[in-house]
C-alpha positions in Angstrom: 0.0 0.0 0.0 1.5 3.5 -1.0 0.6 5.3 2.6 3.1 2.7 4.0 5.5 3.7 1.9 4.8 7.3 2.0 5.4 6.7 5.6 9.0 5.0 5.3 9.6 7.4 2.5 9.3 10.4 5.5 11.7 8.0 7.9 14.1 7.6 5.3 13.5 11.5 4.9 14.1 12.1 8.3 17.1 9.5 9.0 19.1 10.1 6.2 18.9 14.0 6.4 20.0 13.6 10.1 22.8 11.2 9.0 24.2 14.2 6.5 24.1 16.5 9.4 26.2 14.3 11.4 23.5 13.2 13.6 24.5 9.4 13.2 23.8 8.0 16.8 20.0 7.1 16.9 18.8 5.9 20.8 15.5 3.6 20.2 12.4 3.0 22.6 10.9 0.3 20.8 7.2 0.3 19.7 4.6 0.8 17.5 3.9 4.3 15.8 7.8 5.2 15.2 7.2 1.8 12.9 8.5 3.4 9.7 11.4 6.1 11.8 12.8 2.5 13.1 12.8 0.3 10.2 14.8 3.4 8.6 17.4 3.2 10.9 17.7 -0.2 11.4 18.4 -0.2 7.3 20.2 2.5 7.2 24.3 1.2 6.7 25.8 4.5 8.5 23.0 4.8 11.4 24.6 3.8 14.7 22.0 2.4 16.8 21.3 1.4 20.6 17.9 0.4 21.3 16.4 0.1 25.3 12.8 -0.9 26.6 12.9 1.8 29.6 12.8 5.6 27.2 14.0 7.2 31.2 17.1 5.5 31.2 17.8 5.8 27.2 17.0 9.2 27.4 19.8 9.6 30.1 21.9 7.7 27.4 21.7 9.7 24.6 22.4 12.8 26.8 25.1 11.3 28.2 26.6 10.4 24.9 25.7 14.1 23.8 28.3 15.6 27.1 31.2 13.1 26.0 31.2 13.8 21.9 29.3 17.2 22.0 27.4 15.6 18.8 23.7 15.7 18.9 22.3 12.7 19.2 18.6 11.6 18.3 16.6 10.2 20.4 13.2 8.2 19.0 10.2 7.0 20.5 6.4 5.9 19.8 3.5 7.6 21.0 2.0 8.2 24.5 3.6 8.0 28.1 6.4 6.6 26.5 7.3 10.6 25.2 6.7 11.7 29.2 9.5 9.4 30.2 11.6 11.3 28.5 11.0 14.0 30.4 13.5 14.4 33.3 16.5 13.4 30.8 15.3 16.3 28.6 15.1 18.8 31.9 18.9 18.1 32.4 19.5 18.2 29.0 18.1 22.1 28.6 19.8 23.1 31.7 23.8 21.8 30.2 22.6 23.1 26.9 23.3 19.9 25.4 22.1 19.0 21.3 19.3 16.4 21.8 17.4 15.6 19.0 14.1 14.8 20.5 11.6 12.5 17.9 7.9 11.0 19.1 5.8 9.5 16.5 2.3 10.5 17.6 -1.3 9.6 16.7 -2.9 10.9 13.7 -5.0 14.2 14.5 -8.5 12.3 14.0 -7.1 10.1 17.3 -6.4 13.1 19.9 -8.5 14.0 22.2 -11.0 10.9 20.9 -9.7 8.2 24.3 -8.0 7.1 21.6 -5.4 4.0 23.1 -1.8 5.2 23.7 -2.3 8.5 22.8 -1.5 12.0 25.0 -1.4 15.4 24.1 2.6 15.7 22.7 2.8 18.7 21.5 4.3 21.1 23.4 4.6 18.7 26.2 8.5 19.6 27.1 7.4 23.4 27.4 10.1 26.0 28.3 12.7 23.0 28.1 13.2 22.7 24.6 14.8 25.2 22.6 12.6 24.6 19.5 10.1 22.7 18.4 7.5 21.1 15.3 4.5 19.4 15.3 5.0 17.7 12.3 1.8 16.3 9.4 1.4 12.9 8.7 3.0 12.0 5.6 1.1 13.0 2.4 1.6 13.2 -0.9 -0.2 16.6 -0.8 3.4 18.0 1.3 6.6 17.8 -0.6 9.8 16.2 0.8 11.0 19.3 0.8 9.2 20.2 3.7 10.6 17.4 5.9 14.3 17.8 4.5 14.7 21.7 5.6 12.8 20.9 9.0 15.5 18.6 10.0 17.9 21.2 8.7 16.6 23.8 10.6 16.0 21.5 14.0 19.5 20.3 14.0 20.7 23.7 13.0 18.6 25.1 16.1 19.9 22.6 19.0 23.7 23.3 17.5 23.2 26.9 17.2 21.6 27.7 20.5 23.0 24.5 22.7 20.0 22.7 23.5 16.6 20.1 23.0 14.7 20.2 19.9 11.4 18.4 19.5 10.0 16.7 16.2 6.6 15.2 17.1 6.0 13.2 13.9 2.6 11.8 13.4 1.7 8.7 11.1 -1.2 6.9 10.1 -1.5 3.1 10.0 -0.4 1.4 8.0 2.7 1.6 9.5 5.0 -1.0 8.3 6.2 -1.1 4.8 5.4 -2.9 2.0 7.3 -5.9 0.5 8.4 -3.4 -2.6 10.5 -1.6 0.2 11.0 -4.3 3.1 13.5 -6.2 1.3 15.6 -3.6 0.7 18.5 -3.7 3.0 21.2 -1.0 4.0 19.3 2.1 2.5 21.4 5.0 2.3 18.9 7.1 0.5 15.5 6.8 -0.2 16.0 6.3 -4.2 15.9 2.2 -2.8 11.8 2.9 -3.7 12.1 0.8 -6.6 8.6 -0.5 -7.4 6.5 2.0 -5.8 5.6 4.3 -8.8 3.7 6.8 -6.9 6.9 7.0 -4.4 9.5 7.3 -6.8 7.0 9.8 -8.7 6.5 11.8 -5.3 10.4 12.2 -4.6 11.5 13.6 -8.4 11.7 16.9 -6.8 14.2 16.2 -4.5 16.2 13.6 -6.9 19.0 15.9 -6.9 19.3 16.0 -3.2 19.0 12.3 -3.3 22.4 12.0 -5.8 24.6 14.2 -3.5 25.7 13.3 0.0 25.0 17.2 1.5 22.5 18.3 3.0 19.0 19.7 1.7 19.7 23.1 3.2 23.1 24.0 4.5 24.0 26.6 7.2 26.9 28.9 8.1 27.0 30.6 11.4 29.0 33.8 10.8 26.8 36.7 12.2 30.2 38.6 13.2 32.8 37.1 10.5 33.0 34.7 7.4 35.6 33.1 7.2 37.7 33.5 3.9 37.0 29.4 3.4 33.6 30.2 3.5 33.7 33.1 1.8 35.0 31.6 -1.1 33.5 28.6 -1.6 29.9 30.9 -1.4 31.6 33.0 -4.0 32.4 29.6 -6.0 28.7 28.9 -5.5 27.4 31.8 -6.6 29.8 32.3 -9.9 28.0 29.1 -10.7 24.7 30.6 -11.3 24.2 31.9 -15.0 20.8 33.7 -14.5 20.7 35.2 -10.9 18.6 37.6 -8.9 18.7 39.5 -5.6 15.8 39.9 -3.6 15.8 41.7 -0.7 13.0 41.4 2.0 13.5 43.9 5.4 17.2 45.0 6.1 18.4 47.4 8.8 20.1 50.7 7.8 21.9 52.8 4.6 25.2 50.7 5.2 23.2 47.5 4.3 21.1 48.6 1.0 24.7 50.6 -0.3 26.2 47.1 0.1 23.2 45.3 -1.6 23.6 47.8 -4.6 27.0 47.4 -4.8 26.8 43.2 -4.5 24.2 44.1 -7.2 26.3 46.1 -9.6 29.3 43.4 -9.2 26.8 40.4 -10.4 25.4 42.5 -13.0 22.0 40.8 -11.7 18.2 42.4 -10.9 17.1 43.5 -7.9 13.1 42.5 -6.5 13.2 44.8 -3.5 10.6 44.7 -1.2 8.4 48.0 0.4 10.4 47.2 3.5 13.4 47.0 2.6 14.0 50.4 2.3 15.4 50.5 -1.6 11.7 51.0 -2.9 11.5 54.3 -2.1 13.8 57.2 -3.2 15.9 54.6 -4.8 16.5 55.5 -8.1 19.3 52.7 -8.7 19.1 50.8 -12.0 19.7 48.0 -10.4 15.8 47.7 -8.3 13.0 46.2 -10.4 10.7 48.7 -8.1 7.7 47.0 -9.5 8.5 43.0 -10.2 4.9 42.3 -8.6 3.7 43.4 -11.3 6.1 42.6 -13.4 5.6 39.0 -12.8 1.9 39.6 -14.4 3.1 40.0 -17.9 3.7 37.7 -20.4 7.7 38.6 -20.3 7.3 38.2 -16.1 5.8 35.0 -17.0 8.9 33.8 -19.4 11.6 34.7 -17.0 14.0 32.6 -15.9 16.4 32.2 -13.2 18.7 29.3 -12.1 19.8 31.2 -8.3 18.4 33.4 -5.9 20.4 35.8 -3.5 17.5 36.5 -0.7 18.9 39.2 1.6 16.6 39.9 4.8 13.4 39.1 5.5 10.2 37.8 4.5 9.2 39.3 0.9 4.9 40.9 1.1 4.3 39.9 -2.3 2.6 36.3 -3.3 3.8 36.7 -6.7 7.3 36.3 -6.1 7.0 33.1 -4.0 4.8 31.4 -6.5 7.0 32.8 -9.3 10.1 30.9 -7.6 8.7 27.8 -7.5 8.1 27.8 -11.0 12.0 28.3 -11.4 14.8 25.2 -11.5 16.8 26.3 -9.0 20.7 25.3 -8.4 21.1 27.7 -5.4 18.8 29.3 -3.2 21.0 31.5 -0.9 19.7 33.3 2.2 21.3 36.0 4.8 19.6 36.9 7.6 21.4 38.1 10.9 19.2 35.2 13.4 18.8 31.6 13.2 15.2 30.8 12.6 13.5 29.2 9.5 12.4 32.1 6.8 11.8 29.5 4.4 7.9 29.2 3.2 8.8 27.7 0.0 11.5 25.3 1.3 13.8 25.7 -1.6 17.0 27.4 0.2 19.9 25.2 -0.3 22.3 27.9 1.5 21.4 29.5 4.6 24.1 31.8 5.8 23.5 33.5 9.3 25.2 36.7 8.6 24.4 40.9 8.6 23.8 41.6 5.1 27.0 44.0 5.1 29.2 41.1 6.3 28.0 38.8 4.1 28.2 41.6 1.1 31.6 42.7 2.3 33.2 39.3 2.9 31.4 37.7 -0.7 31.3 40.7 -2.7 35.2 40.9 -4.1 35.0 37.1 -4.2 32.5 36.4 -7.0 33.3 37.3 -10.9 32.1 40.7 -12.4 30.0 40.2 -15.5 28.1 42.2 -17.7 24.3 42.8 -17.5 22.5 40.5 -19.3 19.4 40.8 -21.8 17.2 39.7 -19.1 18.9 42.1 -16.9 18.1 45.0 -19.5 15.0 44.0 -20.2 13.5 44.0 -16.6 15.2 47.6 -16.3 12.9 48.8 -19.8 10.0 46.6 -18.6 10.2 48.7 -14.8 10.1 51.7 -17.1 7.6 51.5 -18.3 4.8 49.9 -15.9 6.1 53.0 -13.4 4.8 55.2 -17.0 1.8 53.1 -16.9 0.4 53.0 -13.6 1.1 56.7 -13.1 -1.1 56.9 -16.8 -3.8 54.6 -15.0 -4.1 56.3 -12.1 -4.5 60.0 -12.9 -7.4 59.5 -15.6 -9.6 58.3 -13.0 -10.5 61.5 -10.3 -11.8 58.9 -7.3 -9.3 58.8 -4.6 -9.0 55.1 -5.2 -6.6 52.7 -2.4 -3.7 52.3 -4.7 -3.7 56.0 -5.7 -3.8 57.0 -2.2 -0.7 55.1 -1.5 0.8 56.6 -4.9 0.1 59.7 -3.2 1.5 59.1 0.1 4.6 57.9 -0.9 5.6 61.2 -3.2 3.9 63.5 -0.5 5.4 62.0 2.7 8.3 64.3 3.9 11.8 62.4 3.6 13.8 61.0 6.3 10.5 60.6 8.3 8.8 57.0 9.2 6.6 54.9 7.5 4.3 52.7 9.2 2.2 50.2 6.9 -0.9 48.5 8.3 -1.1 44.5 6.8 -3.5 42.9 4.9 -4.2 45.6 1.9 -2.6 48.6 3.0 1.3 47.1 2.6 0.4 45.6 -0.4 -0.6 48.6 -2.5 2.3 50.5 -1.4 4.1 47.3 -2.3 2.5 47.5 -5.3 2.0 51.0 -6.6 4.3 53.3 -4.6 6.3 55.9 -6.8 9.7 54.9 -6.0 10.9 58.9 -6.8 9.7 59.9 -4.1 11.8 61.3 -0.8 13.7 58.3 1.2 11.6 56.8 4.6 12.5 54.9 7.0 9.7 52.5 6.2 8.4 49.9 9.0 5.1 47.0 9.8 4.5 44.4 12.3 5.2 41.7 9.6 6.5 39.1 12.1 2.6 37.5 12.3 1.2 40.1 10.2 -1.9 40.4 12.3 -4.3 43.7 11.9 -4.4 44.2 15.8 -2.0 46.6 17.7 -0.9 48.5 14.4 -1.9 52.2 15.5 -0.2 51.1 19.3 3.0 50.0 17.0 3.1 53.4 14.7 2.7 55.4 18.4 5.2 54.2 19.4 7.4 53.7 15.8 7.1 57.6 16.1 8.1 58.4 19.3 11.3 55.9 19.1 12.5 57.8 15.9 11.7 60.7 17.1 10.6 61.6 14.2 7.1 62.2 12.3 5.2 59.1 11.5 2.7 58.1 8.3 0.2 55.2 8.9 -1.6 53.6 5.8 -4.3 51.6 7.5 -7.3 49.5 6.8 -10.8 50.4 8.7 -10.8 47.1 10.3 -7.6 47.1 12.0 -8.5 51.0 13.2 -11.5 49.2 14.8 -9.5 46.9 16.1 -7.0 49.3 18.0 -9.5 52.5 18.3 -8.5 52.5 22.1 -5.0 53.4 21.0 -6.0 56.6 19.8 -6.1 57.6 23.3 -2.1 57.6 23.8 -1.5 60.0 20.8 -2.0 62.8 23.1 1.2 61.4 25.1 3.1 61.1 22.1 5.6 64.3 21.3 5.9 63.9 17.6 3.2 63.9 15.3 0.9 60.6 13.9 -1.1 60.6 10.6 -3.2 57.9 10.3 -4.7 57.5 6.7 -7.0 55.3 7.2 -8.4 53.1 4.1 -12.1 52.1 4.4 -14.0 50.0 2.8 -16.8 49.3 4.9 -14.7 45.7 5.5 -12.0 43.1 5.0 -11.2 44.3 1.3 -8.6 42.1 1.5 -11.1 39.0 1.0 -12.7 39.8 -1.5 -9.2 38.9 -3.6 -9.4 35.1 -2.1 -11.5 32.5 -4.0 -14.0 32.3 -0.9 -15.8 35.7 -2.5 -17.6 33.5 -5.1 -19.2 31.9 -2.7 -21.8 34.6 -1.6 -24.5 32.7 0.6 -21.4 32.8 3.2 -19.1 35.4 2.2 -20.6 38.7 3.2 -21.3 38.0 7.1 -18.9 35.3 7.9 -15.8 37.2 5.7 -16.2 40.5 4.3 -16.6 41.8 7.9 -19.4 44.7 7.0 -20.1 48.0 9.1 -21.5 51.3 8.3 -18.6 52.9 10.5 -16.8 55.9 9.6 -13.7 57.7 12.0 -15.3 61.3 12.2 -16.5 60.8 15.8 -13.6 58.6 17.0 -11.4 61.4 16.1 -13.8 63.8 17.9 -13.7 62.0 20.5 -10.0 61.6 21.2 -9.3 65.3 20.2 -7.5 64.6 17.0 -7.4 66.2 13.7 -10.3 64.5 10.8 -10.3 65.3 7.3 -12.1 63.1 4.7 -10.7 64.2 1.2 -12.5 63.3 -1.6 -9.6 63.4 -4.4 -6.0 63.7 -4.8 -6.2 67.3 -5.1 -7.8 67.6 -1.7 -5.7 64.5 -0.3 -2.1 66.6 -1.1 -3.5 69.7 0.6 -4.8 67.8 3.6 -1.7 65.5 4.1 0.7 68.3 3.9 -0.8 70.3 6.6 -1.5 67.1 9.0 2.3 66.4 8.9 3.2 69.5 10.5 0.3 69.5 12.8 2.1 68.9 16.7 -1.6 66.7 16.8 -2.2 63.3 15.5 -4.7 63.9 12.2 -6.7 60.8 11.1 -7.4 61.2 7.2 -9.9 58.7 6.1 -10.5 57.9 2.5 -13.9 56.1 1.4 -14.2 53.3 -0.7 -16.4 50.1 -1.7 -14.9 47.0 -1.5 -16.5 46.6 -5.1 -15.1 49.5 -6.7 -11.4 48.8 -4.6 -11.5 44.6 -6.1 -12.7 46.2 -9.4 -10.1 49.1 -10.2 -7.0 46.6 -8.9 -7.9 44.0 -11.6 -8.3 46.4 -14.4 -5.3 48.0 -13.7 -3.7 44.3 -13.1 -5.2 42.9 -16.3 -4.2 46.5 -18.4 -0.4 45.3 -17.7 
């Protein structure tokens, strides 16, 4: 049956990605639901095993394995009270800061919580004692290996890093032993030994490369202060490899980091897709930044391009586009900077994850890796920039409603430079993603993009302002101003001034893009959030500023004003949902 083997394709997944990463010492409670983790070991010619009944005293094993070699060692179990008994091993384990790799096969989630036989709630179960953890899904064919591969990577990477337990709680559903295509295949070293099973073999193409090396899925280097000039170079070596590259920049700190992006940029002769918050979209009149690749990616030249290797400095990138647009790309490298350890991997394609500042990493690679000329797709993407900046500013003028995306247009030419930008999520950071006029002044441009939630924004932009000490520009949507209306109550202890533009759209605009809008016996109640309520009175209330501007004209005068104003000035800007979902695909579909 393929679910078996789907099953011992994960615990070959598992084992043989902890084997590359020199986790080779695997401790063994024996039972049932860690069936298919087991049998992977137990095949696997390099995996050095010692199995026990009692999981208290192995536990104490591994970690004292872990204090003599300083190696992680993994530890493996089946569901239930067996996991607890790990407990007190683990305790001493977080308090030496020791590398445990901690794996419990668990129940399915249609068995919790049922009185389900040999099955407790697992997850989260070692609390503060673990230094990270993942519930992991049961194997599907619906989640690619990928997935698996750069969750090991990241859990061994985490307990190494940081000196301490990781958790894996890996759940399975019966069947749990393999087939006979796989169960007479003896000392795996991969999982290519699925010879037989079509849908398998079919299921792991993606990852066949990964399959032919002996390295790891995703590699790290720890080098937040220094790289080495061994690793330097052999990063420069990789990169020099990739014919067709790109840079893409999500959130990075200060000038010294976008100069050194530019200049890495400029060396490589490669493109730029620089996000809103990375603070080359606006006032950045380099070549070098595709200011508008979003949209970019819409048009038929978007759609041809292609890229063997990505350079992703920073953080998370706002726009959709660009993620789905890199998974259609076969990528050799998929390199990623970031100055802290955690995963920023949604699409599980980075194959280099270097654990640097973006200056060091610039600095350090930068003189390494061969200057070339700019390239026809480079040029291209510069002309193609051109002219959908020509475009949207052509779009946006003809129409004299003071429509979302012209309203952040307008913000981002009117808003005084050097001053803050605080951008609220859902729509509001994706239409100054989108549409911003990158010759405008230079912001310091900022969001609560860590779980991009809607509450808390106009607490955050209070308090953005007063730690810059400077004036501060929020572009927010009406339901996260309901959200956070109590806020406005501290802008009278603020001492620099707020100006809340607030978008609204009598809802959750931002809904009305998904494919639950077509379903409209649920949609309007249960998603598109409706009210009737406007900000005239909240603003009356709290003894701030209110305008309501019905066109750019209006907008510019009122804006300029509020941003000299030593109070907080709310300027709301009234739309329908309709009109908003309406204007952004005809100006989508005119690209």
């Amino acid at each position: 049956m393929t679910l078996a083997n789907i099953n011992y394709a994960w615990g070959n997944l598992i084992v043989e990605e902890c084997i590359r990463l020199g986790v080779d010492y695997f401790c063994i409670a024996p039972g049932s639901r860690s069936t298919s983790l087991t049998v992977a070991i137990a095949r696997h010619k390099k995996a050095k095993t010692f199995v026990h009944f009692d999981e208290r005293a192995l536990a104490f094993h591994a970690m004292g394995v872990v204090s003599a070699t300083r190696k992680p060692v993994a530890l493996i179990c089946t569901s239930g009270t067996a996991v607890a008994n790990f407990f007190p091993a683990i305790i001493e384990a977080s308090k030496k800061k020791l590398p445990l790799i901690v794996i419990t096969a668990d129940r399915p989630p249609e068995l919790r919580f049922t009185g389900s036989v040999q099955t407790i709630d697992q997850v989260g179960i070692f609390g503060k004692y673990v230094v990270w953890q993942m519930d992991m899904p049961c194997p599907d064919l619906a989640i690619k290996p990928e997935v698996v591969l750069t969750t090991i990577d990241q859990a061994v990477y985490q307990a190494v890093k940081r000196g301490g337990v990781v958790h894996l709680n890996c759940m399975f559903r019966e069947p749990l032993v393999p087939t006979s295509t796989s169960s007479n295949n003896k000392q795996l070293s991969s999982p290519s030994a699925f010879v037989g099973d079509p849908v398998v073999e079919k299921y792991l193409k993606s990852v066949s490369s990964w399959i032919k090396s002996t390295k790891p899925y995703t590699e790290y280097i720890n080098s937040v202060d220094n790289i080495h000039i061994d690793q330097a170079k052999n990063i420069a070596a990789r990169i020099n490899n990739i014919k067709n590259g790109l840079i893409v920049v999500g959130k990075i700190g200060n000038e010294n980091e976008r100069k050194a992006v530019i200049h890495l940029a400029r060396r490589l002769g490669w493109p730029i897709f620089a996000d809103i918050a990375s603070g080359l979209r606006l006032g950045e009149i380099s070549e070098e930044v595709i200011h508008y690749y979003d949209q970019l990616l819409l048009t038929k030249m978007g759609k041809a391009l292609k890229v063997d290797g990505i350079i992703h400095l920073g953080g998370r990138i706002t726009s959709k586009r660009y993620y789905e647009f890199a998974q259609t790309q076969l990528l050799n490298e998929y390199i990623m900077v970031l100055n802290h350890a955690l995963r920023n991997d949604p699409t599980h394609q980075v194959t280099l994850r270097i654990e640097s500042t973006v200056t060091n990493f610039c600095d350090s690679v930068g003189p390494l890796v061969k200057t070339r000329i700019k390239g026809k797709h480079y040029k291209d993407l510069v002309k193609a920039n051109s002219a959908i900046d020509k475009h949207i500013t052509k779009f946006l003028v003809q129409d004299s409603r003071l429509s979302e995306p012209l309203t952040a247009r307008l913000v981002s030419q009117l808003i005084p430079s050097g001053t803050g930008l605080f951008l609220g999520n859902s729509m509001p950071i994706r239409d100054m993603d989108m549409y911003a006029d990158f010759k405008g002044p230079v912001v310091l441009v900022n969001g609560n993009r860590g779980a991009s939630g809607i509450d808390g924004l106009i607490a955050s932009a209070a308090g953005y302002a007063q730690g810059l000490a400077k004036p501060v520009t929020l572009m927010i949507g009406d339901v996260s101003a309901l959200h956070d209306l109590n806020s406005l109550a501290m802008l009278r202890d603020i001492n620099y001034p707020l100006v809340i533009v607030i978008l609204n759209n009598g809802g959750g605009a931002i809904f009305s893009f998904l494919p639950i809008a077509q379903h409209q016996d649920v949609f309007e109640k249960f998603f598109g959030t409706p009210h009737a309520t406007t900000f005239a009175n909240a603003a009356a209330m709290f003894e701030l500023n209110y305008a309501q501007p019905q066109d750019a004209v209006s907008f510019a005068k009122i804006y300029k004003q509020a941003i000299q104003s030593p109070t907080a000035t709310i300027i709301e800007v009234i739309n329908s949902r309709e009109e908003n979902l309406k204007l952004h695909q005809q100006l989508q579909s005119s690209l």
